[in-house]
N, C-alpha and C positions, 0 to 999 in steps of 0.2 A: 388417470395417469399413474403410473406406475413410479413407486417411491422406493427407491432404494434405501432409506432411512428409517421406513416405518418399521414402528413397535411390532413386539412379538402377535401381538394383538391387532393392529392392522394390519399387519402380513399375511394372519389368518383370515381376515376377514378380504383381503386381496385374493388371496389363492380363489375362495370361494366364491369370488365375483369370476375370475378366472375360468376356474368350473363350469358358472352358469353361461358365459359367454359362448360356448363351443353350442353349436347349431347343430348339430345331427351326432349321430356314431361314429362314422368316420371322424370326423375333427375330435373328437372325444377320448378315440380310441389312439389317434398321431398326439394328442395331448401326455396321455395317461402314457405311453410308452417313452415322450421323453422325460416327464416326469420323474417317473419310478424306474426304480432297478427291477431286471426282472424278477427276481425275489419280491419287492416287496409287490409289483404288478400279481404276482402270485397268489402272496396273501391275503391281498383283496379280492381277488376272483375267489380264493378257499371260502372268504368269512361268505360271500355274498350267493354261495352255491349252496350253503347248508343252512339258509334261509328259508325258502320256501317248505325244507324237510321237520326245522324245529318247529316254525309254525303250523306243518301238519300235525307236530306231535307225534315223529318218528323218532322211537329211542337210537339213543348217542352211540350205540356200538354199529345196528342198522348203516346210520350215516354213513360213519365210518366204511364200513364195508361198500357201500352203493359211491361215497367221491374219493375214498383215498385221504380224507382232511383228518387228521388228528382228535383225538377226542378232545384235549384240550383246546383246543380252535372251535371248537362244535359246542365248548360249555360257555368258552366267554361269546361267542355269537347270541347262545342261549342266555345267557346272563344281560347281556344290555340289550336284548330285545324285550326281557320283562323288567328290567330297571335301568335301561339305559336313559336316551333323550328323545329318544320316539324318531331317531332317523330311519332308522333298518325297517320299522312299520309301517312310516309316512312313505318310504321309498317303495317297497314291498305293494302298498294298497295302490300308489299312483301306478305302478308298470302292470299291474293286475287290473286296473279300470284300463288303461290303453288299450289293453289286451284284449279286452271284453268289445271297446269301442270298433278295434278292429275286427273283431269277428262279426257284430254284427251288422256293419258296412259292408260286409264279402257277400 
């Protein structure tokens, strides 16, 4: 149930049930647009596009030049992907098994 009174703390922890609740893309994707502004929908697509780049180990101007992201956007991506909380890696390595799962089903 949804508590209009909860702490800062379980409001985050509501959003994030929130999050897990949407069943596909589509609902994820009508989620996240009414969510966000489209600015900040932006800047999550920026940090989550120059993911796969920092983890190749593609230098930060590269990036830049290949998505348009900021180099400052491209160093905190790089920064809490080696001292963050192991979101951007756990997320990273599951859509990277999906990926493999679906290729080799095809």
């Amino acid at each position: 149930m949804l508590d209009p009174e909860a702490s800062p703390d379980s409001a985050e922890t509501g959003l994030c049930k929130a999050l897990l609740a949407m069943r596909d893309v589509a609902e994820m994707r009508a989620f996240l647009h009414d969510l966000c502004t489209p600015a900040e929908l932006e800047s999550l697509v920026d940090r989550w596009t120059v993911v796969p780049h920092v983890l190749k180990g593609t230098p930060y101007r590269e990036i830049h030049e290949h998505t348009a992201v900021s180099i400052t956007t491209i160093g905190r991506v790089a920064r809490f992907l080696n001292q963050g909380n192991g979101g951007y890696l756990k997320a990273a390595a599951r859509v990277a098994r999906r990926g493999s799962a679906r290729e080799q089903r095809a």
